[in-house]
C-alpha positions as CSV (number, residue, x, y, z in Angstrom):
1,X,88.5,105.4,116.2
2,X,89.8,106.9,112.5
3,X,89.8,104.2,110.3
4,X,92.5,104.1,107.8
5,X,92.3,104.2,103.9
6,X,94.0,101.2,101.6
7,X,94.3,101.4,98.4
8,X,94.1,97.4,97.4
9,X,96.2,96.3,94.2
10,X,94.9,93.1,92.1
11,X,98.0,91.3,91.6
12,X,97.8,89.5,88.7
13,X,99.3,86.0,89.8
14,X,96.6,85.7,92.9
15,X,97.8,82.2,94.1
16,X,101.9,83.7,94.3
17,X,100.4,86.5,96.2
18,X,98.4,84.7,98.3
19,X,101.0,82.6,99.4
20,X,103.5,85.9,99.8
21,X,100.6,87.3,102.0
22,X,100.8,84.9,104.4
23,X,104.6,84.1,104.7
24,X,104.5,88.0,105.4
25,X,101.5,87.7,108.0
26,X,99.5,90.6,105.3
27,X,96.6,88.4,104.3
28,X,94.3,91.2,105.3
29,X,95.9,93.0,103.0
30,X,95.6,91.1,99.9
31,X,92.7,91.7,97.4
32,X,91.2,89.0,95.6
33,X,88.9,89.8,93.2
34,X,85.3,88.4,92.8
35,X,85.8,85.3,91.0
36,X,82.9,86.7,88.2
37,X,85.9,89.0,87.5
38,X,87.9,86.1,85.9
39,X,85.2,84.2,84.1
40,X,84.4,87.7,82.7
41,X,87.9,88.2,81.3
42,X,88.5,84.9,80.2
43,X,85.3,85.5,78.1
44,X,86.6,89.0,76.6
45,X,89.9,87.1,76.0
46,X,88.3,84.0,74.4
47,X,85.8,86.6,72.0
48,X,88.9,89.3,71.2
49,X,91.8,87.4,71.8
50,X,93.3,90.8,74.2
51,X,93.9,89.8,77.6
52,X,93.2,92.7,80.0
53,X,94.9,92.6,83.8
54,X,92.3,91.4,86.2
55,X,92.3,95.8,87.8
56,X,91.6,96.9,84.6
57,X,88.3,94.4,84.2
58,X,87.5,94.4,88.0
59,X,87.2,98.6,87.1
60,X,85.1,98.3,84.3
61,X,82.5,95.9,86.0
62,X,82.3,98.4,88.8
63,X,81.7,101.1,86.3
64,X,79.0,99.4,84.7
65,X,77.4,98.3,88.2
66,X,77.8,94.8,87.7
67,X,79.8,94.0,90.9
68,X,77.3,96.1,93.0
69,X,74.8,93.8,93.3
70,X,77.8,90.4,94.1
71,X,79.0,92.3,97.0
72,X,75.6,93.5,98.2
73,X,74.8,89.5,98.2
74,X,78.0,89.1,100.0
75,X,77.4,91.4,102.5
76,X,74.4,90.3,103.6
77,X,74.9,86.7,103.8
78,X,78.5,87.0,105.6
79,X,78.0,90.3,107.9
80,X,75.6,90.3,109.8
């Protein structure tokens, strides 16, 4: 079986999206992001005072490698 290719937007109000998911019956396709992601960018925000969307940080930590090794921990403690 072909499996299909989604491209996952990080909407920026997660709790209005999460709710919207699941009115719609979509949940699968909501992404959440890591919740490292958002102590990350309150910390850029609280050291610069520029607020970046939560894409735009969950990108750069993937760049740099630093949400490899969160969803390697995932993965092996949730699917087996």
């Amino acid at each position: 079986m072909a499996r299909k290719s989604v491209q996952l937007e990080t909407p920026e109000n997660i709790l209005e999206a999460f709710y919207d998911a699941i009115r719609k019956n979509k949940l699968k396709d909501l992404h959440i992001p890591h919740s490292s992601v958002f102590y990350v960018r309150a910390a850029i925000e609280s050291d610069t005072g520029v607020r970046y969307t939560l894409k735009h940080v969950e990108t750069a930590m993937k760049a740099e490698g630093m949400l490899k090794d969160v969803w390697d921990t995932c993965a092996r403690m949730y699917c087996r």
